[in-house]
Residue frames relative to the residue before (quaternion, step in Angstrom):
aa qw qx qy qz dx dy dz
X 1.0000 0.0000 0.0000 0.0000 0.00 0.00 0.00
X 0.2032 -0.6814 0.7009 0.0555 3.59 -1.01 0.80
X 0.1545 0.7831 -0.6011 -0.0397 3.01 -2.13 0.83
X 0.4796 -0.7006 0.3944 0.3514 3.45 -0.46 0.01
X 0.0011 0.7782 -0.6093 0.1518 3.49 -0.15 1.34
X 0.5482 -0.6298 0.4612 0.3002 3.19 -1.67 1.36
X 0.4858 -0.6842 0.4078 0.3599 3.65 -0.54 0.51
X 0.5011 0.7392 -0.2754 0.3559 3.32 1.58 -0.84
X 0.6646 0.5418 -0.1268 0.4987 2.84 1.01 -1.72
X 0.6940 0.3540 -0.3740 0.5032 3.66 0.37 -0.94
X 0.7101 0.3972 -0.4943 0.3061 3.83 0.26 -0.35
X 0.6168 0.5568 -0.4448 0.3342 3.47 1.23 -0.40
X 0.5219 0.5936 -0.3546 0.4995 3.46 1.11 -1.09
X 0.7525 0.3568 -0.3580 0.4223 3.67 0.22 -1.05
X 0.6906 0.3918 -0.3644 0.4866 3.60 0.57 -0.35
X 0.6284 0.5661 -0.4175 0.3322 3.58 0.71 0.36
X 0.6791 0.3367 -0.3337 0.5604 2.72 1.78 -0.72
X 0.4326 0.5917 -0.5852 0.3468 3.78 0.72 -0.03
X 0.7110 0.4516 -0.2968 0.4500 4.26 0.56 -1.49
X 0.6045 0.4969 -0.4247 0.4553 3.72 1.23 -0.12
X 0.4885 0.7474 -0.3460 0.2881 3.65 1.19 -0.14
X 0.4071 -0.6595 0.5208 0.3579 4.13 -0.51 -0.21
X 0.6580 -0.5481 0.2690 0.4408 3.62 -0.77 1.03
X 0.8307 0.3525 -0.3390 0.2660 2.75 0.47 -1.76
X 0.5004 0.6078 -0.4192 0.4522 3.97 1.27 0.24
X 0.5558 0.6056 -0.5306 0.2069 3.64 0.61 -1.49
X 0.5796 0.6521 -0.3090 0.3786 4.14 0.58 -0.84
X 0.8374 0.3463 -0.0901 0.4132 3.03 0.67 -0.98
X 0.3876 0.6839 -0.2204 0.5774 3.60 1.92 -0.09
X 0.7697 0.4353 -0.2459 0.3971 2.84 0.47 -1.75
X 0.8136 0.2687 -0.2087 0.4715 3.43 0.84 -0.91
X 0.3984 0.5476 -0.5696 0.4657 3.58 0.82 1.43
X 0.6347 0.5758 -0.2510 0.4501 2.94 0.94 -0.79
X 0.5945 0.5125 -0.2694 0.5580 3.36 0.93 -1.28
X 0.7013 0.3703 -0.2955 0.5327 3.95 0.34 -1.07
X 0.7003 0.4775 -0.3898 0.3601 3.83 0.31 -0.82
X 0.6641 0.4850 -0.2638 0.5042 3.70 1.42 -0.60
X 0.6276 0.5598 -0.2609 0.4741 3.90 1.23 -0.08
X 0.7699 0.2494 -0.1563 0.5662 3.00 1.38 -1.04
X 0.7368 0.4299 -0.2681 0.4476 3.72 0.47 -0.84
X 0.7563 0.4563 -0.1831 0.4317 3.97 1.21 -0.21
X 0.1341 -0.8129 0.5649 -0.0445 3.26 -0.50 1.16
X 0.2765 -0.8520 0.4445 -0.0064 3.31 -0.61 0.97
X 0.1125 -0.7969 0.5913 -0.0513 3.68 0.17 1.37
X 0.8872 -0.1318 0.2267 0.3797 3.75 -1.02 1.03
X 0.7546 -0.3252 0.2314 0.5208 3.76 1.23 0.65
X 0.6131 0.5300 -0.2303 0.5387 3.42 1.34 -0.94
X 0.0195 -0.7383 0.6430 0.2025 3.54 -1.11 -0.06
X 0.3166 -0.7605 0.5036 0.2605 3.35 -1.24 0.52
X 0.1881 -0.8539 0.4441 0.1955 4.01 -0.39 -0.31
């Protein structure tokens, strides 16, 4: 399924769950997150699809 989601929005959500993580994880989130937005997100015109 595809949708159009505010990109904003997904980084906040993703950082919300990243600061809900445990320390000894917060590293390792961060850079799923970082990889899950590079690879799994495509940006259209400000928009991003998924």
């Amino acid at each position: 399924m595809k949708a159009v989601i505010d990109y904003k929005e997904l980084e906040s959500f993703l950082a919300y769950l990243e600061d809900k993580t445990e320390d000894v994880y917060e590293r390792e989130v961060h850079q799923a997150i970082e990889r899950f937005l590079k690879e799994q997100v495509t940006r259209i015109s400000g928009d991003i699809i998924k």
